[in-house]
N, C-alpha and C positions, 0 to 999 in steps of 0.2 A: 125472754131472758133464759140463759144455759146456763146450769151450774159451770160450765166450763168459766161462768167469773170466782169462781174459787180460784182457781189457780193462776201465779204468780206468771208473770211476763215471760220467765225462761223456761216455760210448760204449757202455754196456751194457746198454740195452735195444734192442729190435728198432724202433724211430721215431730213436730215438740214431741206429745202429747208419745206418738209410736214410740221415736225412741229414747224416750225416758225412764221408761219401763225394763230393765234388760231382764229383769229377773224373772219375768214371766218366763221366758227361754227353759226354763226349768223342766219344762213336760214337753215328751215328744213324738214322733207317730203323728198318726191321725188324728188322735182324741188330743193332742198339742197344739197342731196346727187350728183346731177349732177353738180349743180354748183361748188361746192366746187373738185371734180372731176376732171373739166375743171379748175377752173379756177386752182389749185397745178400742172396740166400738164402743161402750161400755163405761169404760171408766171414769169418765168424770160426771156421769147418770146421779152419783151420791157420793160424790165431792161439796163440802159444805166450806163457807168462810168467813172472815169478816168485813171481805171485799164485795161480799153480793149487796142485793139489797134485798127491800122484801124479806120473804120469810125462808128466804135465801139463804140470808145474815147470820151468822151465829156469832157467837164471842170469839174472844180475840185467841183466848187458851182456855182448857178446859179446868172444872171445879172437881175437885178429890171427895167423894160422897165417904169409900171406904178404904183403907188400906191399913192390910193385918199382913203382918212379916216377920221373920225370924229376929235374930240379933240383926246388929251390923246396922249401916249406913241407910240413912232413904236417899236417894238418888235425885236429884233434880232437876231440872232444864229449864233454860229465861227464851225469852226471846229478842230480848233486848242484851243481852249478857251472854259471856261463852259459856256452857252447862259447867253445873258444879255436883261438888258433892257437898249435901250439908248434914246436920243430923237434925231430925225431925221431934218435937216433943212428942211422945206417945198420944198426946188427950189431945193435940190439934193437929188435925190431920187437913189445915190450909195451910198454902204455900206461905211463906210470912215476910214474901213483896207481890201486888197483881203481877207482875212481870213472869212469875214464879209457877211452875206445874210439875206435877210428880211425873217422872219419866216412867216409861212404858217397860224400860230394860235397865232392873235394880241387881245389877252384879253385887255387890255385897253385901248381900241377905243372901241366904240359903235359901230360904222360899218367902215366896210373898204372893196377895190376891188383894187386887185393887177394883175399885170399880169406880168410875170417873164421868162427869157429865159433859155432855152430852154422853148416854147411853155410851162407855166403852169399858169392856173389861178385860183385865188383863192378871196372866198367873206365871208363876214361875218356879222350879223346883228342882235344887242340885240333887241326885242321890248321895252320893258320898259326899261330907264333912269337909272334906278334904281339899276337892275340888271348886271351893268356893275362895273368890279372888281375897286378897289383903290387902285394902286401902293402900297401906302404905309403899305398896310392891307397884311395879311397872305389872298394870294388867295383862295375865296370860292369856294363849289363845284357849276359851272356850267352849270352841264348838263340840258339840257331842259328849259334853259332859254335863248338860241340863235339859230338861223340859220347859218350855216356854210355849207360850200358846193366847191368842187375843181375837176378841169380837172386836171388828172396829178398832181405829187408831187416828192418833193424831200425829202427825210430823213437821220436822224443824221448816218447812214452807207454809204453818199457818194455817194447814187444809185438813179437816176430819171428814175423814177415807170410812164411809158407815155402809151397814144394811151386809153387802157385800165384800165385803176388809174383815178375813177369817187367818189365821193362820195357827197351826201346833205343830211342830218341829222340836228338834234336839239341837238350837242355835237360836240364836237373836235376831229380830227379826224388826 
């Protein structure tokens, strides 16, 4: 058994698998060409789901251990529903349907630090006040007006990307 049974029908073969990745494309030269190399060999090494079996398996979406944030919105995502925004009681930090998980990328809070189970953590921090979205507004473009940065991730395919799934950038990731 491959972890390659984590991932969903429209990513699980080895041509899927190449090009589904574009972002890799990111790094280039020599030390590009190998990483992206390694990491398309690679990649679903620790891919985890609730499609495997075995100790394969993990749940369906992940459990919110911590999350400490500024003002503003916690941000949610279903998997059975289109994402939402909702506002989160301070003192329950669970989602409040199982369907329900804190999303990894909380635009409105100014900062926030989450840590999620399975193992995944995640932070995020506008410098200026200013720069941070308004609910009520059509979301602006943010790139390069915050620091965001995670161990580990989960995405809207159901797959937690571990061990290896690093990112800190000035954009959403």
């Amino acid at each position: 058994m491959s972890p390659r049974c984590a991932l969903p029908e429209h990513i699980n073969d080895p041509d899927e698998i190449d090009n589904a990745f574009p972002d890799d494309s990111q790094f280039s030269g020599w030390f590009g060409r190998i990483y992206r190399w390694v990491n398309k060999k690679t990649k679903t090494w620790f891919a985890f789901s609730y499609r495997c079996e075995g100790w394969l398996k993990w749940r369906k979406s992940p459990i919110t251990l911590l999350a400490l944030g500024g003002d503003g919105l916690w941000r949610y995502e279903s998997y059975e529903k289109p994402e939402i925004v909702t506002e989160m009681d301070p003192d329950d930090f669970l989602p409040r349907a199982p369907t329900f998980y804190l999303s990894r990328i909380q635009y409105y809070k100014r900062w926030h630090f989450s840590i999620q189970w399975p193992l995944m953590i995640t932070f995020h921090f506008y410098p200026k006040a200013q720069d941070v979205p308004d609910v009520q507004k059509r979301l602006p473009d943010t790139d390069g007006k915050l620091w965001f940065a995670y161990w580990n991730h989960f995405d809207a395919d159901l797959v937690y990307w571990m061990f290896t799934s690093a990112y800190i950038g000035k954009n959403w990731k």
